[in-house]
C-alpha positions as CSV (number, residue, x, y, z in Angstrom):
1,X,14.9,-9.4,30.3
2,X,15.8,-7.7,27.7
3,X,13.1,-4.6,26.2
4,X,11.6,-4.1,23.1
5,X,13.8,-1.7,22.0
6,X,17.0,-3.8,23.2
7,X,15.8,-6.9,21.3
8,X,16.8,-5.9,17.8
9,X,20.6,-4.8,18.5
10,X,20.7,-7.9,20.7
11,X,19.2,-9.9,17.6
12,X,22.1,-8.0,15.4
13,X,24.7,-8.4,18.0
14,X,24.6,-12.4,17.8
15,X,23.9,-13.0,13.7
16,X,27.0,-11.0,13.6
17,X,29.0,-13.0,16.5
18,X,27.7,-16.3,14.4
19,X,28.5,-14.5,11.4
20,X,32.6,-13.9,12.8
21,X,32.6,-17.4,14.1
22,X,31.9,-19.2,11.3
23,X,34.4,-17.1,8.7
24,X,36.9,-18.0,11.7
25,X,36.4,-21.7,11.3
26,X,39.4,-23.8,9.7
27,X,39.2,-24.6,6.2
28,X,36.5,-21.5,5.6
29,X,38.3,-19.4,2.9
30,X,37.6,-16.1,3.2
31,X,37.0,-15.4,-0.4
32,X,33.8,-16.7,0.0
33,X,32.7,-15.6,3.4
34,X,34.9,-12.8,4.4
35,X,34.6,-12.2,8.5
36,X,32.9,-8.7,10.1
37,X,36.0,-6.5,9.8
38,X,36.8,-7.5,6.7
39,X,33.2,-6.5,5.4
40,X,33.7,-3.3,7.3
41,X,36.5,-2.3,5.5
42,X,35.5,-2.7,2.4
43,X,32.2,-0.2,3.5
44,X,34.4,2.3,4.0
45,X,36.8,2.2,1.1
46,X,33.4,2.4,-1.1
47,X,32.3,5.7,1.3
48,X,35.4,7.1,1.1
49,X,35.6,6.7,-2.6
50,X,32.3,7.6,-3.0
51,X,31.4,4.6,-5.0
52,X,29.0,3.6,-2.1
53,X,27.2,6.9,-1.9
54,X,26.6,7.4,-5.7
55,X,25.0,3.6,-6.2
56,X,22.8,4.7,-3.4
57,X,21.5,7.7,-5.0
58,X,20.6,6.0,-8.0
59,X,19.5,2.8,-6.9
60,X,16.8,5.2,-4.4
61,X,16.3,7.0,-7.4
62,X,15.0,4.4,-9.5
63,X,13.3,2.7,-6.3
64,X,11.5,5.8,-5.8
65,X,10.3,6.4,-9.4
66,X,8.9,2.8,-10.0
67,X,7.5,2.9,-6.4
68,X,5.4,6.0,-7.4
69,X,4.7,4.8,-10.3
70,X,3.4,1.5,-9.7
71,X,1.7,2.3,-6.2
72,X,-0.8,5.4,-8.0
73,X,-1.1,2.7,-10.6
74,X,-2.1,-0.1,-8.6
75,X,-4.4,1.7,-5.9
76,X,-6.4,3.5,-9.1
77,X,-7.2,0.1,-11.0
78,X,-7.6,-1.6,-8.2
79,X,-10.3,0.8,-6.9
80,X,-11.8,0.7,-10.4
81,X,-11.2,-3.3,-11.0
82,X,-13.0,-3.9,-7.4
83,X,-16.4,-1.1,-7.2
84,X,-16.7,-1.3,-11.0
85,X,-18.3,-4.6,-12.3
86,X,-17.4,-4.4,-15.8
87,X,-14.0,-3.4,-15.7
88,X,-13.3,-5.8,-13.0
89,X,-14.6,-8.4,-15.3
90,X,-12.4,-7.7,-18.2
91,X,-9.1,-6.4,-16.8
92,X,-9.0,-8.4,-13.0
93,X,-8.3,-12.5,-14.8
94,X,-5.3,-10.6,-16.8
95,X,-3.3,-9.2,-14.1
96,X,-4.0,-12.4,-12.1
97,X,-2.3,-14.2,-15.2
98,X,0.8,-11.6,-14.5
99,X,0.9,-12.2,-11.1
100,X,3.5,-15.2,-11.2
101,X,5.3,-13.7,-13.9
102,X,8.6,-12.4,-11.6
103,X,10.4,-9.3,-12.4
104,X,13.5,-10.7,-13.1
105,X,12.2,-12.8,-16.2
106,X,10.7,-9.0,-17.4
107,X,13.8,-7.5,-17.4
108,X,15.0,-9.0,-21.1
109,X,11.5,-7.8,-22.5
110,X,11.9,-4.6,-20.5
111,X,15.6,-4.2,-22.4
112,X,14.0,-4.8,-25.7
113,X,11.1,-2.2,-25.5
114,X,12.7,0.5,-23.3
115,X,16.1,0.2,-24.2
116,X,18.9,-0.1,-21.6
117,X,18.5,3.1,-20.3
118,X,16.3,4.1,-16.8
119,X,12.7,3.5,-18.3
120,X,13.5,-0.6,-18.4
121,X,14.8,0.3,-14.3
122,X,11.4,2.1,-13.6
123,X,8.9,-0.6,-15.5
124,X,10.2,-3.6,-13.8
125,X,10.0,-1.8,-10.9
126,X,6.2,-0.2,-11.4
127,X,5.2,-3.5,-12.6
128,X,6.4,-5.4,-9.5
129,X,4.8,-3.0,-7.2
130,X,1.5,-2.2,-9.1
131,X,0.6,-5.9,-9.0
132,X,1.2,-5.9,-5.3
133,X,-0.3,-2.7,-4.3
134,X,-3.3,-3.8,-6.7
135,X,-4.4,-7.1,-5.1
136,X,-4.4,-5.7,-1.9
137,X,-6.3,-2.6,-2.5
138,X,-9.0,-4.7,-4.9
139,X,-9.1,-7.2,-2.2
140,X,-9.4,-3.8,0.5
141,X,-12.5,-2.3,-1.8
142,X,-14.5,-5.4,-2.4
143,X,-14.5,-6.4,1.2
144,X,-16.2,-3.4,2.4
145,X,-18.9,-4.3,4.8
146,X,-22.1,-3.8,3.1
147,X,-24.3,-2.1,6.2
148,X,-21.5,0.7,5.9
149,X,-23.1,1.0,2.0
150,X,-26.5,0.5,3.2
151,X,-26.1,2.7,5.9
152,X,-24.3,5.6,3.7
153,X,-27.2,5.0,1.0
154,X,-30.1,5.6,3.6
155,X,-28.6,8.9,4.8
156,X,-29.1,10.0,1.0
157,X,-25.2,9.8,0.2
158,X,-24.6,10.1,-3.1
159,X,-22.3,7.3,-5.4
160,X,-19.5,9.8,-5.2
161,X,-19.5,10.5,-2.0
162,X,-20.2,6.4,-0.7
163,X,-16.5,6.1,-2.6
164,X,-15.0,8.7,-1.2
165,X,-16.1,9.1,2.5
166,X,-17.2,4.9,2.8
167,X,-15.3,2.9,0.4
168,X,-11.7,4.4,0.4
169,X,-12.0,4.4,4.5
170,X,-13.1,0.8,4.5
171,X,-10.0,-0.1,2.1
172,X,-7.6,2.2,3.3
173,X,-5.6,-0.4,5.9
174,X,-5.4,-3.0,2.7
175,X,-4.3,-0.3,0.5
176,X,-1.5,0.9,3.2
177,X,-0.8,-2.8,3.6
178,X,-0.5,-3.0,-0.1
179,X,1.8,0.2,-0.4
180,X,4.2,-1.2,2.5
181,X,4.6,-5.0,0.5
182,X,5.2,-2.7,-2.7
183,X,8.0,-0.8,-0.8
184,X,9.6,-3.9,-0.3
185,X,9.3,-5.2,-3.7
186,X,10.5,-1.8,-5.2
187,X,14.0,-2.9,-3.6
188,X,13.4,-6.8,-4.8
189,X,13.0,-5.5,-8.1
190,X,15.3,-3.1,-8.2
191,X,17.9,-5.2,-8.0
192,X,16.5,-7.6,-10.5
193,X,16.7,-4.4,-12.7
194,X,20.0,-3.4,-12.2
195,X,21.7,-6.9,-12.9
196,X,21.5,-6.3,-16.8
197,X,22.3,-3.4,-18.8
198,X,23.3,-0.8,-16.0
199,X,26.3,1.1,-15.2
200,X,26.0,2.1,-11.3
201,X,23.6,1.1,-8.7
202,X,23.6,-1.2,-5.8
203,X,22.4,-4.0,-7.9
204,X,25.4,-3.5,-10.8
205,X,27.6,-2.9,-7.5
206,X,26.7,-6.5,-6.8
207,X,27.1,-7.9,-10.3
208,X,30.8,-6.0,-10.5
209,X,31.7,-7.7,-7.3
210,X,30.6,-11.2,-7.8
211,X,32.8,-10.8,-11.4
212,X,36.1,-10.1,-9.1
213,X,35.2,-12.5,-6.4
214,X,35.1,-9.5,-4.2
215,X,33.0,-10.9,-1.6
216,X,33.2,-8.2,0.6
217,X,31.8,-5.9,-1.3
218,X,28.4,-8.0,-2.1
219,X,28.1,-8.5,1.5
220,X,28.3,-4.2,2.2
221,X,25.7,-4.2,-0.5
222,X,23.7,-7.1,0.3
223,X,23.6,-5.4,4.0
224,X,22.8,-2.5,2.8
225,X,19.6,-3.6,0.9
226,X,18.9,-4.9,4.2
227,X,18.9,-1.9,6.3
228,X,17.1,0.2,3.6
229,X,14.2,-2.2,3.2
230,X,14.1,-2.4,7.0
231,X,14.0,1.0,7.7
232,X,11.5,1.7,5.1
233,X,9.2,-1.0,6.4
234,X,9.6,1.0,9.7
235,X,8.4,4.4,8.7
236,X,5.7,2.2,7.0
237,X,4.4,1.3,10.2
238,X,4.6,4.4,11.6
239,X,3.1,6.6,9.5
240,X,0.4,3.8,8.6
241,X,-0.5,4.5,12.9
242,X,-0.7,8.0,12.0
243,X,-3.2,8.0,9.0
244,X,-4.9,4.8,9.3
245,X,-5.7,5.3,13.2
246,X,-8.6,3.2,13.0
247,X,-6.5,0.1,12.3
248,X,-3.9,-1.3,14.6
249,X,-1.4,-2.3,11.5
């Protein structure tokens, strides 16, 4: 039997023996699903060139920006939307009216405000993530038990110190829950961003391709999304053991 750590490459191992099988099939053309080695070349004509390395400095660029961005966004109003009764009144029914509005149908209205330049990257971005990293954390904040409140408010804690040392505990596995489904939206988005009006980038990289048929080099990107968003959503989960201790995530 196979470990837990041997289960993933095993995992890998056979989607790619599928994968090579099924390019090697008669009548597949290989325009349209090149096989492994095929893909494999084409990564490293991009590294070699440098094409490869340059889109993924700027796509983790922009990732990073709307990431920040939206997340401080998102855990600030949604503390505020979920302890504050007034605020959550007027400004929680809007953003539930944005939530099915998807990033990609933003990106024209983005263009038009921002211009095609990064800000129209970063706002699609934010926006995806904010709305993400909001629910959770109003949904973390409003859920708090109320005998930690009652018990907080009978040892003479003050309002500002309930938040702090009660509330922000209480809501702090939703909130790292919430930052961990942005993450993976910021790379969602991102490509949704870079489809229109952009120049370089993993997302333009797969536009360009798809224009030249050159399947190959979708699939290196397509992979590499992959790997990113996985390995992100593992340092999630890690550091989430580290600072939220007193929730198994």
């Amino acid at each position: 039997m196979l470990g837990r750590a041997g289960r993933v490459p095993a995992a890998l191992a056979g989607a790619v023996l599928i994968w090579w099988v099924l390019s090697a099939l008669p009548g597949v053309n290989p325009v349209f699903l090149p096989n492994p080695p095929a893909v494999a070349r084409a990564f490293v004509e991009l590294w070699q060139d440098g094409t490869l390395l340059g889109d993924l400095r700027v796509s983790l660029g922009r990732a990073a920006i709307g990431f920040a961005i939206g997340s401080i966004l998102g855990v600030l109003v949604g503390l505020l939307t979920s302890r504050t009764r007034l605020i959550g009144h007027a400004v929680t029914p809007m953003l539930m009216l944005l939530r099915p509005i998807p990033a990609i149908a933003l990106v024209p209205l983005a263009i038009v405000w921002f211009g095609i330049g990064e800000g129209s990257k970063h706002f699609v971005i934010a926006y995806t993530v904010f709305l993400a990293v909001w629910l959770s954390t109003h949904h973390g904040a409003s859920s708090v038990a109320g005998t930690y409140i009652r018990a907080s408010r009978s040892l003479g804690a003050g309002h500002l110190r309930e938040f702090f040392e009660v509330v922000v505990p209480a809501a702090a596995p939703h909130i790292v829950a919430g930052l961990r489904m942005g993450a993976a939206l910021a790379f969602l988005s991102l490509v949704a961003a870079e489809l229109t009006g952009a120049s370089s980038g993993i997302g333009f990289r797969i536009q360009e391709a798809r224009q030249f048929m050159q399947t190959d080099v979708m699939f290196v990107n397509l992979i590499l999304l992959g790997v990113l968003g996985a390995a992100l959503d593992a340092a999630f989960v890690a550091a989430s053991r580290r600072l939220v201790h007193w929730e198994v995530m």
